[in-house]
KEVO-818885 format. One record per residue (C-alpha): chain; y, x, z. Coordinates in steps of 0.1 Angstrom, whole numbers, m for minus. Each point is the difference from the previous one (the first is absolute). Last residue first. Layout:
BEGIN
  tilo      y      x      z
     A      Y      X      Z
...
This chain:
BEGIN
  tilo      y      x      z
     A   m271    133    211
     A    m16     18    m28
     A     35      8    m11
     A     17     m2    m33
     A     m3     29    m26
     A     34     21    m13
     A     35    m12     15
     A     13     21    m25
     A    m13    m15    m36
     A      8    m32     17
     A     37     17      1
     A     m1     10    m30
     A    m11    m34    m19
     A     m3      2    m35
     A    m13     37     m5
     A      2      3    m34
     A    m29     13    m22
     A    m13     24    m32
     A    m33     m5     m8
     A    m28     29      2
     A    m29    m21      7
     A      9    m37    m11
     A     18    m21     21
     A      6    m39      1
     A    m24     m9     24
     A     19     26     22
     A     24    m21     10
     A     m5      5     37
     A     m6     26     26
     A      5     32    m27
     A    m13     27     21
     A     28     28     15
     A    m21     30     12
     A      8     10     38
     A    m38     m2     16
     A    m24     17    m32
     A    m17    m21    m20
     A    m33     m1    m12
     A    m26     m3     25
     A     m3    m24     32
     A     27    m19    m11
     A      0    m30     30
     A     18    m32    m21
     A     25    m19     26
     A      2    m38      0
     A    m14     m3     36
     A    m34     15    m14
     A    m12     20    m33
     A    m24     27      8
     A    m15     34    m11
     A     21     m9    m35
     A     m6     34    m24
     A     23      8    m21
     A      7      3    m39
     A     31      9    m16
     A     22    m18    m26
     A     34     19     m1
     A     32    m16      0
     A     29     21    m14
     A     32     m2     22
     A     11     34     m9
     A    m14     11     35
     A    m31    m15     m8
     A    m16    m33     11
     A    m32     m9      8
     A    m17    m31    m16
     A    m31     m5     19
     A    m39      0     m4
     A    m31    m20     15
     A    m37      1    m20
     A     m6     15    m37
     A      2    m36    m18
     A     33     m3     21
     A     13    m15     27
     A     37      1     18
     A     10     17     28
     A     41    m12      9
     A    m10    m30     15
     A    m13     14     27
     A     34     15     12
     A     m9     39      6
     A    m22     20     27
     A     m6     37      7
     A    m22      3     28
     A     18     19     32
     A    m27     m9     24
     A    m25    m26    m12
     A     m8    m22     33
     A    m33    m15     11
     A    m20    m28      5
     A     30    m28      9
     A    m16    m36     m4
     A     27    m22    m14
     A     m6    m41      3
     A     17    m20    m19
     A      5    m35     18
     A     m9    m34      3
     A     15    m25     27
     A    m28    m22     18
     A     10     16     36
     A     36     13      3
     A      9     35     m3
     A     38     11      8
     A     m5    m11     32
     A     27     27     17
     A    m32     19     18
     A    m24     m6    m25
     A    m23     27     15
     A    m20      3    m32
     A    m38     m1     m5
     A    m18      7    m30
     A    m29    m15    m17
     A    m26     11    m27
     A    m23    m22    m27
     A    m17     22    m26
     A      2    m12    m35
     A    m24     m1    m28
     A      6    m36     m3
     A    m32    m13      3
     A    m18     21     16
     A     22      6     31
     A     m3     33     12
     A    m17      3     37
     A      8      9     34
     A     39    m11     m3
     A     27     28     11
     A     23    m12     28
     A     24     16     15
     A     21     15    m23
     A     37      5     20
     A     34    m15     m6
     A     35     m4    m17
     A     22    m23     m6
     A     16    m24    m26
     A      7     23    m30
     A     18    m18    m28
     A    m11     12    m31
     A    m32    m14     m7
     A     17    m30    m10
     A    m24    m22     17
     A      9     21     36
     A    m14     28      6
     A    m20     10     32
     A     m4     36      3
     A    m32     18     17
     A     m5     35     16
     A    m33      9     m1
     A    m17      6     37
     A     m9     38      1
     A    m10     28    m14
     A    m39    m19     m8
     A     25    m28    m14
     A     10     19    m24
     A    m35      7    m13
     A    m12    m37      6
     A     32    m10    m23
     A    m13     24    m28
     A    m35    m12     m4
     A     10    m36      1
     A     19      6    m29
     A    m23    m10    m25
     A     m6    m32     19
     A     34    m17    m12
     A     24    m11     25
     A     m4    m32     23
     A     21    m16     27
     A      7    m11     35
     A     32      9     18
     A     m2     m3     40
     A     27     m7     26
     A     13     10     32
     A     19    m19     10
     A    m12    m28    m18
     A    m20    m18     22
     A     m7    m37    m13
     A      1    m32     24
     A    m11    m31    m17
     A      6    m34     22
     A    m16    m29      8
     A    m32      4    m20
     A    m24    m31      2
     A    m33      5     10
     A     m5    m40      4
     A    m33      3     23
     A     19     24     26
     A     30    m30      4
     A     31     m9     m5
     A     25    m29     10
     A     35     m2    m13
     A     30     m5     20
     A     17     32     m6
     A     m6     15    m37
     A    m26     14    m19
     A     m1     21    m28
     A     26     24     12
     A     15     26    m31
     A     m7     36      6
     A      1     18     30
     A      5     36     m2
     A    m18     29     19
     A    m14     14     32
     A    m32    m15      6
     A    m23    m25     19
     A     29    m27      0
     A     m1    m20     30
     A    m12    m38      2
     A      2    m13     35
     A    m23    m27      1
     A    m25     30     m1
     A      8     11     35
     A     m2    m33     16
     A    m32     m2    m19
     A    m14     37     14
     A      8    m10     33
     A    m28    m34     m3
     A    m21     26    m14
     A      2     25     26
     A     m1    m30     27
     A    m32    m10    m12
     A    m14     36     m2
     A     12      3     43
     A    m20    m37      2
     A    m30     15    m18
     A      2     30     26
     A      7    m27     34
     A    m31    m14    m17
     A    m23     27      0
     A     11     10     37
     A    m10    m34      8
     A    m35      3    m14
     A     m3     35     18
     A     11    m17     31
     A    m27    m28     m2
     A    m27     26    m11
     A      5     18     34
     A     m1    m36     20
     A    m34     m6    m17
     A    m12     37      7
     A      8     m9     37
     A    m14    m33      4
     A    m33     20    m12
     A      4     24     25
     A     m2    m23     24
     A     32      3     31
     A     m8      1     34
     A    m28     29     m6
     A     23     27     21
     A      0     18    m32
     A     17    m26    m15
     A     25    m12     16
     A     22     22    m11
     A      0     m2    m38
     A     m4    m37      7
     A     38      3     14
     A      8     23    m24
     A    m15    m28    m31
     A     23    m26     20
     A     29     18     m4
     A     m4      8    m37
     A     m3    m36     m5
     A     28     m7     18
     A     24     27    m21
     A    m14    m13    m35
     A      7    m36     10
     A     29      9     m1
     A      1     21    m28
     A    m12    m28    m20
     A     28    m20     11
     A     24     23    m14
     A    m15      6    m30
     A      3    m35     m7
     A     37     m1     11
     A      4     30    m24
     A    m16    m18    m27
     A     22    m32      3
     A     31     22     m1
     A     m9     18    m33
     A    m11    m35    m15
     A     34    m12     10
     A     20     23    m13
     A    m23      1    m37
     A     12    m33      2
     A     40      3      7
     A      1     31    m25
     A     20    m19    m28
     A      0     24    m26
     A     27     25     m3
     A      4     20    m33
     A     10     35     m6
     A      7     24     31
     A      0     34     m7
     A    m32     20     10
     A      2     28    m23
     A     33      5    m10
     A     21    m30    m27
     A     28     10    m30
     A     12    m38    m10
     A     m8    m12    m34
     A      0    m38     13
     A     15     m5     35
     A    m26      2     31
     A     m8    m20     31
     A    m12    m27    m16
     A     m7    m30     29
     A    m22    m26     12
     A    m26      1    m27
     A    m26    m25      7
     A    m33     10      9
     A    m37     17     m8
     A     m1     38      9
     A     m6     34    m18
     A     29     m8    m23
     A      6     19    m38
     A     18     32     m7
     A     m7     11    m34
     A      2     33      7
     A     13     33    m23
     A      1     34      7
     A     12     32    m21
     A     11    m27    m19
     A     m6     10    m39
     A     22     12    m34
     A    m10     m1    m30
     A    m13     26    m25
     A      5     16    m34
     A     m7     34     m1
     A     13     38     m4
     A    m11     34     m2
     A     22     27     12
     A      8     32     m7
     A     35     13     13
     A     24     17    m20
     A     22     25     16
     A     27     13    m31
     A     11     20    m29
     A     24    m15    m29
     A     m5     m1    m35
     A     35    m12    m12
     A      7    m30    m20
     A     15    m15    m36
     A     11    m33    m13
     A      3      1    m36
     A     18     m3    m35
     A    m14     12    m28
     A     24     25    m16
     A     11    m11    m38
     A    m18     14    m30
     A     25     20    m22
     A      3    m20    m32
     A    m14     20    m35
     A     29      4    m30
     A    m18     m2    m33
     A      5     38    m16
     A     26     11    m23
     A    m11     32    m24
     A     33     m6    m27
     A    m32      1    m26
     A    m15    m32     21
     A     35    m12      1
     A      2     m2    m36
     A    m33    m10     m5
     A      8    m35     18
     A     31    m10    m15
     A    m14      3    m37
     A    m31    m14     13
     A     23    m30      8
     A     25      3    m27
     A    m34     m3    m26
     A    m13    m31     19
     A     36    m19     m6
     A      6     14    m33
     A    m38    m20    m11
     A      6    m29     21
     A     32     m9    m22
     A    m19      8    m32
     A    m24    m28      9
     A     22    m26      7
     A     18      7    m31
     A    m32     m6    m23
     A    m10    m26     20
     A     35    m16    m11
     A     m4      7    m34
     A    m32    m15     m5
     A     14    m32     18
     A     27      0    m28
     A    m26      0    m28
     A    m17    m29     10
């Protein structure tokens, strides 16, 4: 009992010359005047950027597919057997091309067989027109009634009538022949036959044989918000807007064209107003059913001071960025955005064309920060192009 006393005892006195070295230790260098040494903060590294002067043009833009400027389902006029296509699939065909052959024997022999009938009716055309001079003569002399007379006049006219119905017979029977001849009624593509030789098809079935589209030239369909209807019928009162067909990226350009359509009337629904351009599609970059971004052209900003978009950043007191002094101190500053398109940021106020903006890494900065430019040659290339 007594030897556990003993050793508390030590314990305790041990701790005791261990705390008094410690203050000890500390007041002396508080009398000596030695401070805590602080760390320097490092610089925040960061990609940087020039504010750089440019054209910008002002465009609203819309989701849209692209149409035929014609399309036809071509079907037959006549009832037959196909004899012949006269076409390969996805060939270019003019107005007037030869498609399908139906066998024209019948429609032959109806033509012939109203001719003859027309013939004979002429016939007896001529001798009845004879006979009506030759009562046409005797008539004053009182050899010839006039009642046999007005008989013989209405004979002719009745065979006049009928040499007519004959000529509308042979019209028909000529428009058959024609129509066994199928020929395309535009100037397009052919899409995939339906029907092939041997098969019988008639006017009852309406069957398409073939689709033929037009797409040279070629129409984009699509919608942008009504809000900016004002503004497109104002550009288009200078002129037709110029129009740029994107592809899904909405980077690519595809080609460009003219407004030509603006819809009577807003749809509802959707708020949107439905508009359609047409494009020469010379080198068939457009193809019918694909979708595409259209780019209506209003205006142009001349010499607007732009910068990457992503270097603007928000704030609870609207858009600002981190400029950069020549000691490579970032400054928060705030702008004003007039537009953000084609990953550039339009600075309508607040910076000046030539100031170097922090383009990324600024997440990290606070105003007055010290930084390193990362990536000088980024830093030199400055924005990236509209285009």
């Amino acid at each position: 009992m007594r030897v556990g006393r003993v050793v508390v005892a030590l314990a305790a006195g041990a701790a005791a010359i261990a705390g008094a070295v410690i203050w000890h230790s500390a007041t002396r260098n508080f009398v000596r005047g030695e401070q805590p040494t602080r760390a320097v903060p490092a610089a925040i590294p960061v990609t940087a950027g020039t504010a750089t002067t440019r054209d910008v043009p002002v465009y609203v833009e819309g989701l849209g597919t692209v149409q035929a400027f014609n399309a036809v389902a071509v079907k037959t006029r006549v009832d037959g057997q196909i004899t012949a296509v006269l076409f390969r699939e996805g060939q270019e065909v003019a107005v007037g091309d030869p498609l399908f052959q139906i066998d024209p024997r019948p429609f032959q022999a109806a033509l012939q067989q109203a001719q003859a009938t027309k013939e004979k009716d002429e016939a007896q055309l001529k001798s009845a027109q004879l006979d009506l001079n030759r009562y046409a003569s005797l008539l004053p002399s009182g050899s010839q009634t006039r009642q046999s007379y007005d008989q013989q006049k209405g004979t002719v006219g009745q065979l006049q009538a009928s040499a007519k119905a004959d000529q509308a017979q042979i019209d028909s029977a000529q428009l058959n022949v024609d129509y066994a001849t199928i020929r395309s009624p535009i100037e397009g593509r052919t899409g995939q036959r339906m029907v092939d030789v041997g098969n019988i098809v008639q006017t009852s079935q309406n069957v398409s044989l073939v689709a033929i589209t037009q797409i040279k030239p070629i129409f984009v369909s699509f919608t942008v918000p009504a809000e900016r209807l004002d503004d497109i019928r104002n550009s288009q009162a200078r002129g037709p807007p110029k129009v740029t067909a994107y592809a899904m990226d909405d980077k690519t350009a595809l080609a460009d064209g003219e407004l030509t359509l603006i819809d009577n009337q807003v749809d509802a629904a959707t708020g949107t107003i439905h508009l359609k351009a047409q494009f020469q599609n010379l080198d068939e970059v457009l193809w019918p059913g694909e979708f595409v971004n259209a780019h209506i052209t209003l205006s142009i900003r001349q010499d607007a001071v732009t910068v990457p978009a992503e270097t603007v950043m928000q704030g609870p007191s609207g858009a600002y960025v981190y400029v950069l002094a020549d000691d490579n101190t970032a400054h928060r500053r705030g702008v004003d955005i007039a537009a953000t398109q084609g990953g550039l940021a339009v600075v309508s106020k607040g910076l000046e064309a030539g100031e170097r903006v922090v383009v990324e890494g600024q997440y990290r900065l606070a105003d007055g920060a010290k930084v390193r430019i990362d990536n000088a040659q980024q830093a030199a290339r400055g924005p990236r192009s509209t285009r």
